[in-house]
C-alpha positions as CSV (number, residue, x, y, z in Angstrom):
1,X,-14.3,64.2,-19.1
2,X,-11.2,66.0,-17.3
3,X,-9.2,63.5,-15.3
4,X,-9.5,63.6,-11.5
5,X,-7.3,65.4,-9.2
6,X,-8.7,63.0,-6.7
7,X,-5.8,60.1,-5.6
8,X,-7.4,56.6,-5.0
9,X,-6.0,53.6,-3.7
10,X,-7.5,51.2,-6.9
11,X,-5.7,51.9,-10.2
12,X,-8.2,51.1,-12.3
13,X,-10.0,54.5,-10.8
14,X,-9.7,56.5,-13.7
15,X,-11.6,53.3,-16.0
16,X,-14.6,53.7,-13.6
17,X,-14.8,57.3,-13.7
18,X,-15.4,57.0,-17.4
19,X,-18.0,54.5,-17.6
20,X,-21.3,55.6,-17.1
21,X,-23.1,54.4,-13.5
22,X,-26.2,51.8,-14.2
23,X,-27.5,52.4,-10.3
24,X,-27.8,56.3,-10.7
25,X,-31.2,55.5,-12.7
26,X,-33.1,54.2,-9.9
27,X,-31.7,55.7,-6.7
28,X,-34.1,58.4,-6.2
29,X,-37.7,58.1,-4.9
30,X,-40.4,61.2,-5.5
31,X,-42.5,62.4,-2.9
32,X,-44.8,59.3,-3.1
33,X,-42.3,57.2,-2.9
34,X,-41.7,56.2,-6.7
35,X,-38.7,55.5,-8.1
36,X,-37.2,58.1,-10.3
37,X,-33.7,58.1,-12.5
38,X,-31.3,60.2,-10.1
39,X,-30.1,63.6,-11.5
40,X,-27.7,63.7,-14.4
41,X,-25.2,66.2,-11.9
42,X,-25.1,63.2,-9.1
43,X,-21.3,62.2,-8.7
44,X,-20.4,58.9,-9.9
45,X,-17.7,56.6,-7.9
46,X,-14.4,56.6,-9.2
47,X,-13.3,53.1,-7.6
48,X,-15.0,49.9,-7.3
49,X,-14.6,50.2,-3.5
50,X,-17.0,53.6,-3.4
51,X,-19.0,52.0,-6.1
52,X,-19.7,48.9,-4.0
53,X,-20.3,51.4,-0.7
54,X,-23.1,53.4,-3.3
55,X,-24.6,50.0,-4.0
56,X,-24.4,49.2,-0.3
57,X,-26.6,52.5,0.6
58,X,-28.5,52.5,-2.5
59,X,-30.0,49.3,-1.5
60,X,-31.0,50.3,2.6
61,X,-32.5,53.1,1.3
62,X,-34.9,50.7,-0.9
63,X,-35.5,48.2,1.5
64,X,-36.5,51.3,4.4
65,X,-40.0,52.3,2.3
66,X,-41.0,55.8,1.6
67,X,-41.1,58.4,5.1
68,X,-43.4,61.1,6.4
69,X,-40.9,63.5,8.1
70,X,-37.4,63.7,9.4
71,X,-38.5,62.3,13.1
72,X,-39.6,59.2,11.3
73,X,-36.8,58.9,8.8
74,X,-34.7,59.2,11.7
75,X,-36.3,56.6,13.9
76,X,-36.5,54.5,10.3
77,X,-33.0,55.3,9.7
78,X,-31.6,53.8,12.8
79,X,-34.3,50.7,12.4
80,X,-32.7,49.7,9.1
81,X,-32.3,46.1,9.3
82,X,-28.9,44.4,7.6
83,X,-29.8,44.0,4.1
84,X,-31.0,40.2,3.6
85,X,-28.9,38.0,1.1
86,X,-30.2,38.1,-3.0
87,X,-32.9,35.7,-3.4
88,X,-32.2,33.5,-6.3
89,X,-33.5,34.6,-9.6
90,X,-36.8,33.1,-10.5
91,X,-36.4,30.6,-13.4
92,X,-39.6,33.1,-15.0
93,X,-40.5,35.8,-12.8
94,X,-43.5,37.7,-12.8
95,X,-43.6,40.8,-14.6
96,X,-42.9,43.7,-12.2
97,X,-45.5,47.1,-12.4
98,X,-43.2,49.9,-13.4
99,X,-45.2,51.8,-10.4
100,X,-44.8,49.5,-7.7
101,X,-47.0,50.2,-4.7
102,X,-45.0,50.6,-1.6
103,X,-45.3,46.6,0.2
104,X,-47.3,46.6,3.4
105,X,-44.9,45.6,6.5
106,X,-48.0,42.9,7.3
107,X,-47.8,41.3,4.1
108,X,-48.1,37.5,4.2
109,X,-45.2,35.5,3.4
110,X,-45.5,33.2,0.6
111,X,-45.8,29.6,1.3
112,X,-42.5,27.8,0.9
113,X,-44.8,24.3,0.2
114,X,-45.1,25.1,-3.8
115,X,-45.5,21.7,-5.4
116,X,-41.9,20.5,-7.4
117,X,-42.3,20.4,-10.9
118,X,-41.3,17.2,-12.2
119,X,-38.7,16.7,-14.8
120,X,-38.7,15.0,-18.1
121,X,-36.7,12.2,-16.8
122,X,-39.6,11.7,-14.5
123,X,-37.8,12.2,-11.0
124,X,-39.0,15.4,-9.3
125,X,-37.3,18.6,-8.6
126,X,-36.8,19.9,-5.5
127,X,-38.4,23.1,-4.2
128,X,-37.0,26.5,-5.7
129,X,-36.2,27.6,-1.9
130,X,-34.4,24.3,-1.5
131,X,-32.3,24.7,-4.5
132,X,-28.9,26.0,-4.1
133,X,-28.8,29.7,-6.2
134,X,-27.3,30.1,-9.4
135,X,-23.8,32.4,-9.7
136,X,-25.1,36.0,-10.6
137,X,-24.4,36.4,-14.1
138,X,-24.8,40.4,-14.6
139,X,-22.1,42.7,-14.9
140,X,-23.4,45.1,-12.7
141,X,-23.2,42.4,-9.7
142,X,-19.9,42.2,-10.7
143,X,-19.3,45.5,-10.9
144,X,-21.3,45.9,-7.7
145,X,-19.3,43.2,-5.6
146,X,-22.1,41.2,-5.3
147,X,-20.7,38.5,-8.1
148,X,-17.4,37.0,-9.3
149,X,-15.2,36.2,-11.8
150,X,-15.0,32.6,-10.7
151,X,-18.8,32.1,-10.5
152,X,-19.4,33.1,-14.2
153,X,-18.6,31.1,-17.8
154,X,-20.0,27.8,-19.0
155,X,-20.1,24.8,-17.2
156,X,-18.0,22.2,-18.7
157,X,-19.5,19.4,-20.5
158,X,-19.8,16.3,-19.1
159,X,-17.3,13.9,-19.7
160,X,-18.2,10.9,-22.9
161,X,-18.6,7.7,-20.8
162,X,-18.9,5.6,-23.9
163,X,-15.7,7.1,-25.2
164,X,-13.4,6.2,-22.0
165,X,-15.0,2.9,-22.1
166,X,-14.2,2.3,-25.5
167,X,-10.8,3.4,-25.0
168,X,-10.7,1.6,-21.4
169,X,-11.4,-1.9,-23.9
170,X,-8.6,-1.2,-26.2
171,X,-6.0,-0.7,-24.0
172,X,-7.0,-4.1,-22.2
173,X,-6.7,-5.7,-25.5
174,X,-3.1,-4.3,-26.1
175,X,-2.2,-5.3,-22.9
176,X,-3.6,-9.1,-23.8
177,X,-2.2,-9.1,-27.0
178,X,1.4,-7.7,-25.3
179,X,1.1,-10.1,-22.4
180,X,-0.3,-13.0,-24.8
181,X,2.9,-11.9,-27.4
182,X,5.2,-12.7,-24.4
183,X,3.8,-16.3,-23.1
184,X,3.8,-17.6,-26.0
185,X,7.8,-16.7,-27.0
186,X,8.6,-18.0,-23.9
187,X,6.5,-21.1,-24.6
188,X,8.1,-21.9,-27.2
189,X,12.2,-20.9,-26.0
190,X,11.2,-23.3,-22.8
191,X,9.9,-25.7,-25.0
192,X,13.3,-25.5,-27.5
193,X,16.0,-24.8,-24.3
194,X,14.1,-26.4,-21.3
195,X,16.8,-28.7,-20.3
196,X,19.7,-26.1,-21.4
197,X,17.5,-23.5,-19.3
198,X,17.6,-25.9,-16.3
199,X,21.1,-26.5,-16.5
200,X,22.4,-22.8,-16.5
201,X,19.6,-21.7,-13.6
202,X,20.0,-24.6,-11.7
203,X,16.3,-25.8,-12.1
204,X,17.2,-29.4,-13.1
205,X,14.7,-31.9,-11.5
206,X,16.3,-34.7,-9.3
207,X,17.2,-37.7,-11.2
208,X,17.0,-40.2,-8.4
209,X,13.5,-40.7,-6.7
210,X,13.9,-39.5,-2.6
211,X,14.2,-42.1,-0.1
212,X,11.0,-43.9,1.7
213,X,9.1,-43.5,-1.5
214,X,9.5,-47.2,-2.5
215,X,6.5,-49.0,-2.9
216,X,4.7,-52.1,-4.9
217,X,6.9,-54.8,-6.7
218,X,8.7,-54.8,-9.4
219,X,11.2,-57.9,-11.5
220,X,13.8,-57.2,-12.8
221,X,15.8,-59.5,-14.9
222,X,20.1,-59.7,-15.3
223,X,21.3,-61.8,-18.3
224,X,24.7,-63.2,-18.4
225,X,27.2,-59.9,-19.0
226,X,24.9,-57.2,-17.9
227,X,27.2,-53.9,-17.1
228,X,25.5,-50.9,-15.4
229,X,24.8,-49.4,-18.8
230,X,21.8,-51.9,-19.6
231,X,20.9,-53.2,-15.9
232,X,20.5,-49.1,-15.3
233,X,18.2,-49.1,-18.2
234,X,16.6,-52.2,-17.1
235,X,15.6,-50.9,-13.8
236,X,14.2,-47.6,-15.4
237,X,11.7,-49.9,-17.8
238,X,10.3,-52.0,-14.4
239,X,9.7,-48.5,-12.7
240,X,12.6,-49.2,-10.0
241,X,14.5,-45.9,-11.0
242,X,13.3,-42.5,-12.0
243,X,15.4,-41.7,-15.3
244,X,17.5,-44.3,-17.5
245,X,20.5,-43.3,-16.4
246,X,20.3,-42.4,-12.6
247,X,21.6,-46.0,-11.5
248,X,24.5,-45.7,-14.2
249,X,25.4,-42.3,-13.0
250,X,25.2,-43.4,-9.4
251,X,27.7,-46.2,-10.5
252,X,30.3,-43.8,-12.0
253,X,30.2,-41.4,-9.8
254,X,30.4,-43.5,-6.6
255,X,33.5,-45.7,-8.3
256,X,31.6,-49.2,-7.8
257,X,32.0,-51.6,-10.3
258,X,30.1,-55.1,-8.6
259,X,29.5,-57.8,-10.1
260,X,26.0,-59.1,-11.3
261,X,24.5,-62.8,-11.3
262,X,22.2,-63.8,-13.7
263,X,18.5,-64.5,-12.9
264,X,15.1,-62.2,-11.7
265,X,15.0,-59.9,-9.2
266,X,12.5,-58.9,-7.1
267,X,12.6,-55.0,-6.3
268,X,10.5,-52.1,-5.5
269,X,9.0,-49.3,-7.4
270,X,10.3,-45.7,-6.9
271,X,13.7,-46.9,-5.2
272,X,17.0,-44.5,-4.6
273,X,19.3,-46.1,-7.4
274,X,21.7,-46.7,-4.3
275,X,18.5,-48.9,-2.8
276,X,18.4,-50.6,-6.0
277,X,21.9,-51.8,-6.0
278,X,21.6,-53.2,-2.7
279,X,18.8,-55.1,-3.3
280,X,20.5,-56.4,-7.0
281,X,23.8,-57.6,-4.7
282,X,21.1,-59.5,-1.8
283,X,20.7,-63.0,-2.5
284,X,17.6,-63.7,-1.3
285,X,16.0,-60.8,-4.0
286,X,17.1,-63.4,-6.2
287,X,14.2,-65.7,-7.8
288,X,15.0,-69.2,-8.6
289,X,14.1,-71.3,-10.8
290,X,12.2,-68.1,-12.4
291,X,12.1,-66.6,-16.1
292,X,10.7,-62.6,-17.0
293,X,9.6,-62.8,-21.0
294,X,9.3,-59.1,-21.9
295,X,7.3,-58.4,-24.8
296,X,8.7,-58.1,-27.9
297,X,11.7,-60.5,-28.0
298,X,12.5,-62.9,-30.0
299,X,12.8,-66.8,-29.9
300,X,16.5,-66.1,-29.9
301,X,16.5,-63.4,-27.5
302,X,14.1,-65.2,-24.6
303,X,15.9,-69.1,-25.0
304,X,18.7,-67.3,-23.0
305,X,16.6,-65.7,-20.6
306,X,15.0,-68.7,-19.8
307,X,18.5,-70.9,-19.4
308,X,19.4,-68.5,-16.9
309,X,16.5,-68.5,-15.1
310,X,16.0,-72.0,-14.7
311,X,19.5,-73.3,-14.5
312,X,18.5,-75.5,-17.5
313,X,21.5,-75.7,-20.3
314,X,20.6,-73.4,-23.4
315,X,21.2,-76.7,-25.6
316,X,18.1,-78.2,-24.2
317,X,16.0,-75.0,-25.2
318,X,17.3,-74.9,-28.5
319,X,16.6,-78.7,-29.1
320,X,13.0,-78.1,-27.3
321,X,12.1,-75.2,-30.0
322,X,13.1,-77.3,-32.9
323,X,9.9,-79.3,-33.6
324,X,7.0,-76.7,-33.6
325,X,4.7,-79.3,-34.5
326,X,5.2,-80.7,-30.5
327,X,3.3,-78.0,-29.2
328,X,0.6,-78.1,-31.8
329,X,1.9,-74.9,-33.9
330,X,1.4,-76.0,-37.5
331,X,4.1,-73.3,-38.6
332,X,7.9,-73.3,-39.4
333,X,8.9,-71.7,-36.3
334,X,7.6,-71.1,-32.6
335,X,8.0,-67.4,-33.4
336,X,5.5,-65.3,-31.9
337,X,3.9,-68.6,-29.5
338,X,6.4,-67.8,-26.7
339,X,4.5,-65.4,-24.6
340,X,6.0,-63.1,-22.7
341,X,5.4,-63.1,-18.6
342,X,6.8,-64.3,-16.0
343,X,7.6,-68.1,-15.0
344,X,8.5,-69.9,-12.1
345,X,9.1,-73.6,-12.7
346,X,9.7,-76.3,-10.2
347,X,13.8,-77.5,-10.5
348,X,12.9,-80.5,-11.9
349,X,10.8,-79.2,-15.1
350,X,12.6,-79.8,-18.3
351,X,13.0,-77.4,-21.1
352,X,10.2,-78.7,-23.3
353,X,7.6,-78.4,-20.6
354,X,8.9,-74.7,-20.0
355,X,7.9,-74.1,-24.2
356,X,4.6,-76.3,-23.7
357,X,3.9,-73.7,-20.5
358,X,4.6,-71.1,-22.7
359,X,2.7,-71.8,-25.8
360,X,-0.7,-72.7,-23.8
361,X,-0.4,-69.5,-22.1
362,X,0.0,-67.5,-25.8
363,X,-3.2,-69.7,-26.6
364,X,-4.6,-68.5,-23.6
365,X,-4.7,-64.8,-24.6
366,X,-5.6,-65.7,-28.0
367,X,-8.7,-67.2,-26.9
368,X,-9.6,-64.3,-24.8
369,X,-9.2,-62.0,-28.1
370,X,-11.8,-63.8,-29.4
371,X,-9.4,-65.4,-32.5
372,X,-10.3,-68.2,-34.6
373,X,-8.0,-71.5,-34.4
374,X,-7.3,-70.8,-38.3
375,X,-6.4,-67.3,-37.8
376,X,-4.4,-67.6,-34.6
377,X,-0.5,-67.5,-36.7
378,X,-2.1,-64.9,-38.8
379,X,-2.9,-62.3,-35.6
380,X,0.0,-63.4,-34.2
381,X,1.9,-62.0,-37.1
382,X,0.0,-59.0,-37.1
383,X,0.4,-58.2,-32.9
384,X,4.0,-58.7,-33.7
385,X,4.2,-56.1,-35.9
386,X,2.3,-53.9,-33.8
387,X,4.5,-54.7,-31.0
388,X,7.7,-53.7,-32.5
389,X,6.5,-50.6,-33.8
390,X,4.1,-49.0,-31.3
391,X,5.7,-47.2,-28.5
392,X,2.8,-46.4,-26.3
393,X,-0.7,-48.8,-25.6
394,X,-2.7,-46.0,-26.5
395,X,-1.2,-46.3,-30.0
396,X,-1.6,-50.2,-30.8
397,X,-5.1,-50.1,-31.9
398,X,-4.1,-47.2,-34.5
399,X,-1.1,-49.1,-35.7
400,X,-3.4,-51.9,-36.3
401,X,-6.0,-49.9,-38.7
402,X,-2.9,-48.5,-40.2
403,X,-1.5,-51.7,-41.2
404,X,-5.1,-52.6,-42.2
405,X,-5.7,-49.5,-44.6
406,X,-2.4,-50.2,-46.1
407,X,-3.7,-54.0,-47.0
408,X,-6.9,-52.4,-48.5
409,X,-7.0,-54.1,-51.7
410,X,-8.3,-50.5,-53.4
411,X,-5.1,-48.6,-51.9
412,X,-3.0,-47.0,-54.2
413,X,-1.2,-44.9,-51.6
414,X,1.3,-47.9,-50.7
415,X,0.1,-50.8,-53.5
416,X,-0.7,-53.0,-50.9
417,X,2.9,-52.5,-49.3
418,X,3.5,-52.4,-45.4
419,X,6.9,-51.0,-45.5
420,X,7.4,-51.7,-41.6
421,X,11.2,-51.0,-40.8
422,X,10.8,-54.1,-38.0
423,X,10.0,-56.4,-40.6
424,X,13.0,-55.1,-42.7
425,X,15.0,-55.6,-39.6
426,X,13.9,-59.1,-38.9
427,X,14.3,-60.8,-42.2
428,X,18.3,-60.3,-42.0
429,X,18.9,-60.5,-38.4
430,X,19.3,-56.9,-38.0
431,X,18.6,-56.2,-34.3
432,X,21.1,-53.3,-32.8
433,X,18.7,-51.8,-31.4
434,X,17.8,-48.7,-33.2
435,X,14.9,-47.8,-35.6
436,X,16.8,-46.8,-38.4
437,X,17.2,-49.5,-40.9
438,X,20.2,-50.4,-42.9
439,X,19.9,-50.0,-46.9
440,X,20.6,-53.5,-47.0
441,X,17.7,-54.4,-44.9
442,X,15.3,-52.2,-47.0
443,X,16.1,-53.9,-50.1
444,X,17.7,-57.8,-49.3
445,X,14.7,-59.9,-50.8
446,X,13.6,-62.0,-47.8
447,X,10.0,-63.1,-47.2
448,X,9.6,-61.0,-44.5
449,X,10.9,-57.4,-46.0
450,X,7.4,-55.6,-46.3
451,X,9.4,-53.1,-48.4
452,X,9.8,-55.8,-51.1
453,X,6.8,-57.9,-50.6
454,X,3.4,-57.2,-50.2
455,X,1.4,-58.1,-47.8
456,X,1.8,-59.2,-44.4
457,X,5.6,-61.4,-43.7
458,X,5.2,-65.1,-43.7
459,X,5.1,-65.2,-40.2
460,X,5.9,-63.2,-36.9
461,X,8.4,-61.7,-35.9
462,X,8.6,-61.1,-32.4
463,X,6.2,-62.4,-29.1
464,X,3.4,-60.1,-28.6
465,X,1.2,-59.4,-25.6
466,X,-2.3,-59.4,-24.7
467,X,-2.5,-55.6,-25.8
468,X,-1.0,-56.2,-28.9
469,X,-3.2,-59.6,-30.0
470,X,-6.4,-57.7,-28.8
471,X,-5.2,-54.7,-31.3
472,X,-5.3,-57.0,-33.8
473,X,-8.3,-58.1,-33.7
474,X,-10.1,-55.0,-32.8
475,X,-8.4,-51.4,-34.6
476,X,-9.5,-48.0,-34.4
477,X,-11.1,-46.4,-36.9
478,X,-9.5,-43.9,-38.8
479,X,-7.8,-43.2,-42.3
480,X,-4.0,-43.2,-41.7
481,X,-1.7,-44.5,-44.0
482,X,1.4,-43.8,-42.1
483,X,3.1,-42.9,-38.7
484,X,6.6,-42.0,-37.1
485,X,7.5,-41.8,-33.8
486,X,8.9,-38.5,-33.2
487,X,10.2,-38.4,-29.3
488,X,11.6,-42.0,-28.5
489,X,11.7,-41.3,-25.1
490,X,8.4,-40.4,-24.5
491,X,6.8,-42.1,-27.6
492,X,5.0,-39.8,-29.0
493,X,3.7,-40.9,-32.7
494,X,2.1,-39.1,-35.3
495,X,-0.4,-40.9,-37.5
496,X,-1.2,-38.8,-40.7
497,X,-2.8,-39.7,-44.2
498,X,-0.8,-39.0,-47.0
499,X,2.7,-39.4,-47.8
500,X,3.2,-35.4,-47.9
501,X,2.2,-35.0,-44.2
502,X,4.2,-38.0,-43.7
503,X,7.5,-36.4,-44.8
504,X,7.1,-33.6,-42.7
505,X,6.7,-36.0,-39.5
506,X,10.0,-37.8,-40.6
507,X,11.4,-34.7,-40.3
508,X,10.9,-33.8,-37.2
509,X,11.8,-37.0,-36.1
510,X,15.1,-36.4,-37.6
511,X,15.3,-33.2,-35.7
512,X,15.1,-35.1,-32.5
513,X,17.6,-37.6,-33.1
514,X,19.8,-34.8,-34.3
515,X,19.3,-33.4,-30.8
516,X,19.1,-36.7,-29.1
517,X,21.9,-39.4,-30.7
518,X,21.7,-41.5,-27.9
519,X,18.3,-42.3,-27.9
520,X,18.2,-45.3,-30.1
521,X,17.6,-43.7,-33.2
C-alpha cells in the first residue's frame, strides 16, 4: 500500500493504515435492513483516534434500526439516543441468527429476577445483572477504545496460606531458640559472676537489715574472749543480723572496739547491726543465771558455756561430769546426754543439778522419738553423727539412711565402713572448725575413726537435738551411699550412689572452697 501523504497527530498512524479494519464487515445494512460486509473501496482510519470516532458512528447507526425515507432518517437521526454502556458478556450466550429481524421498539424487557445459580461450594451466586462485568478481553475493544491494557492478562494466583504459615512457625522457632540461646548464657555468667556482676554495676544487696524491721526474740550467747569476728557470726546464726559479717563490718568501719561480758542475751530478729550492739552493751539484755546449749557441741565446749552462765566455777562442772553413772548413763562419758537448749537456773542450783537438768531433758526427747531404754546411747551416737555432718534439717533424715545403707551387712560399696570426717575429727581432738580433715585424723587408730573401724564409734560424739534423735530413728528411704556438702554457706548437699558420682560432687565442692577460702572449708 503507498504511504500516506496524510499528517496525523498519532505516530503509530502509518501501523494502522496497514492493518486490515475488522468493523468494515458489518457496517453496512441492505435495503431491508440486513447487515452486509461494507465495500472493499471504503477508506480505513489511519489513527486510533478516527478509528475509535468509526466505531463511535458505526455503533448509532446499529442501535437507530433500518429507515423508510430521508424525512424519517432525519427525524431518527436527531432522535439517536447516547449509545448505552456494553452489557457484560454472557457466561454462554445464545446463538445469534445470522439474519436478525429488526427488534420491535415495544419489546418486553427481560426480567432482571433470574434465579442465581448456586455454586459448587454451595453458597449462591449473585444475579448476572448484579455482577460487576469482566475487563473486555478482545483486541478489537482495544483497538476500538472500548478496552485497556490494564484490564487484560491473568489474574494472579492466590497467595499459599499454608506456606506463610509454615514459614510464619519457623521463624518463631528461631527466634525461641535465639532468645532461649541468650537466657540461658546469661543464666549461667550470673550464676558464675553474680556477686562480681553486683559489685561492678552497683547491684549489691544491703548487708544490714533496714531499721523498724526488728521483730520476735532471739539469744544470743558471749563466751569469755568473744571479738567482733565470732559475736558477728553469732548474731547472724540467731537471726539478729542479715549476713555473717554485717556486725563485724559495722565494727571496723565505725572504729569501735567495746568490750563484751560473758553470758545470754536477749535480742531481736532482723536488727540494724548498729541496734544489735546496743542491745549487747545494755545490762538489762543480759540473762542471769542463764545457759544457751547449741546443738552440736561437745561436753568440753558447753561446761564453759554453762560456768558463764551461771556464775558457777568451771571446776565444779568438770567434777559434776565425772561420774556418768550419777545421772543414770551407764556409759564412759556424758557425751551426747547434755542436750542442747536453753537454761535458767535459780542462783543457788549447783553444778550437778544443772547436768541432772540436762540429762532428763535429753531423756525427754528420747522418749518422744519413740527409743528403747537399751538403745538410747546407741541413737544418741547415731543423731550425733548426723548432727555434725548435716547442714540443713531437710537433710538429717537422708544422712540417717545413708549411714544405714553403709552398715548394711551385704554392702560391698564401703565394707561396712562409715568414713565420717566428724568422727575422724573427734577421736584426736581435732575441732578448728573446718570440714577438711587432717591426714593424721584419717588414719590415727582411735575407736572412734570410722575410716579405720567399722561400724558405728563407741560412742557419741557431739549433743544432738530433737531433729537429729528423731532422724535416727526414722530415715528416708533411698539408696545413697555417700554425700558432700557443696555450698557451706547455704548447705546445699548432694547425696549420690556410687563412689564415681561421688567424686564428681567432691569436686565441685573443691571448686567452691577454691572460690570461697573463708568459708570453713
Amino acid at each position: 500500500m503507498p504511504e500516506s501523504s496524510s499528517s496525523f497527530d498519532d505516530p503509530f498512524a502509518d501501523l494502522f493504515d496497514k492493518l486490515p479494519d475488522p468493523r468494515r464487515r458489518e457496517t453496512s445494512r441492505d435495503t431491508e435492513g440486513n447487515q452486509v460486509p461494507a465495500p472493499s473501496g471504503a477508506p480505513a482510519p489511519t489513527s486510533r483516534r478516527a478509528a475509535r470516532e468509526a466505531a463511535a458512528r458505526d455503533a448509532a447507526a446499529r442501535d437507530a434500526g433500518p429507515v423508510d425515507g430521508p424525512d424519517e432518517a432525519s427525524s431518527a437521526e436527531s432522535e439517536i439516543p447516547s449509545p448505552p454502556p456494553a452489557s457484560p458478556p454472557s457466561s454462554s450466550p445464545a446463538p445469534q441468527s445470522s439474519s436478525a429481524t429488526p427488534q420491535s421498539t415495544n419489546a418486553t424487557p427481560q426480567s432482571t429476577n433470574a434465579t442465581p445459580q448456586s455454586t459448587r461450594s454451595g453458597r449462591r451466586r449473585p444475579p448476572e445483572d448484579a455482577r460487576p462485568a469482566p475487563p473486555a478481553e478482545s483486541l478489537d475493544a482495544l483497538f476500538a477504545g472500548d478496552g485497556s491494557t490494564d484490564r487484560h492478562g491473568s489474574t494472579p494466583p492466590p497467595r499459599d496460606k499454608r506456606r506463610r504459615r509454615i514459614g510464619g512457625w519457623i521463624a518463631l522457632g528461631i527466634v525461641l531458640v535465639l532468645v532461649g540461646g541468650l537466657a540461658g548464657a546469661a543464666y549461667v555468667v550470673w550464676s558464675t559472676y553474680e556477686e562480681q556482676i553486683r559489685e561492678v554495676m552497683g547491684w549489691q544487696e544491703p548487708a544490714d537489715y533496714e531499721p523498724g524491721m526488728a521483730t520476735g526474740e532471739a539469744l544470743v550467747t558471749i563466751s569469755a574472749g568473744d571479738t567482733g569476728g565470732p559475736i558477728s557470726q553469732s548474731l547472724y546464726d540467731a537471726g539478729v543480723t542479715k549476713t555473717p559479717d554485717a556486725f563485724y563490718d559495722m565494727l571496723v568501719d565505725t572504729g569501735q572496739n567495746p568490750t563484751f561480758y560473758p553470758g545470754v542475751y536477749q535480742l531481736q530478729e532482723q536488727m540494724t547491726s548498729e541496734a544489735a550492739l546496743d542491745a549487747l552493751l545494755d545490762p538489762e539484755n543480759k540473762l542471769e543465771n542463764s545457759a544457751l546449749l547449741p546443738e552440736g557441741l561437745t561436753v568440753d565446749q558447753s561446761l564453759p558455756l554453762l560456768a558463764e552462765g551461771t556464775g558457777i566455777p568451771l571446776e565444779d562442772f568438770e567434777a559434776a561430769v565425772a561420774d556418768p553413772a550419777r545421772y543414770g548413763v551407764s556409759a564412759d562419758s556424758l557425751e551426747g546426754w547434755l542436750f542442747p537448749a536453753m537454761y535458767t537456773f535459780d542462783p543457788e542450783t549447783s553444778a550437778a543439778e544443772v547436768i541432772q537438768t540436762m540429762v532428763d531433758r535429753a531423756i525427754v526427747s528420747l522418749d518422744a522419738a519413740g527409743v528403747p531404754d537399751a538403745d538410747r546411747e546407741e541413737i544418741l551416737t547415731i543423731a550425733s553423727i548426723i548432727q555434725r555432718e548435716a547442714r540443713e534439717e531437710a537433710d538429717f533424715y537422708k544422712v540417717s539412711r545413708v549411714i544405714q545403707n553403709r552398715l548394711a551387712p551385704d554392702n560391698e560399696e564401703t565394707f561396712g565402713r562409715l568414713e565420717m570426717d566428724s568422727t575422724a575429727q573427734y577421736g584426736i581432738g581435732e575441732d578448728d572448725g573446718t570440714v577438711s580433715s587432717s591426714e593424721e585424723a584419717l588414719t590415727d587408730d582411735n575407736p572412734w575413726n570410722t575410716y579405720v573401724h567399722p561400724g558405728l564409734p563407741i560412742g557419741p560424739i557431739a549433743n544432738p537435738g530433737d531433729v537429729a534423735i528423731d532422724a535416727a530413728m526414722n530415715p528416708a528411704d533411698g539408696p545413697w551411699m555417700y554425700f558432700v556438702t557443696v555450698n557451706l554457706d547455704t548447705g546445699e548437699t548432694i547425696f549420690t550412689n556410687t563412689y564415681s558420682e561421688h567424686l564428681v560432687a567432691v569436686e565441685q565442692w573443691r571448686d567452691w572452697c577454691s572460690e570461697n577460702p573463708d568459708s570453713g572449708c
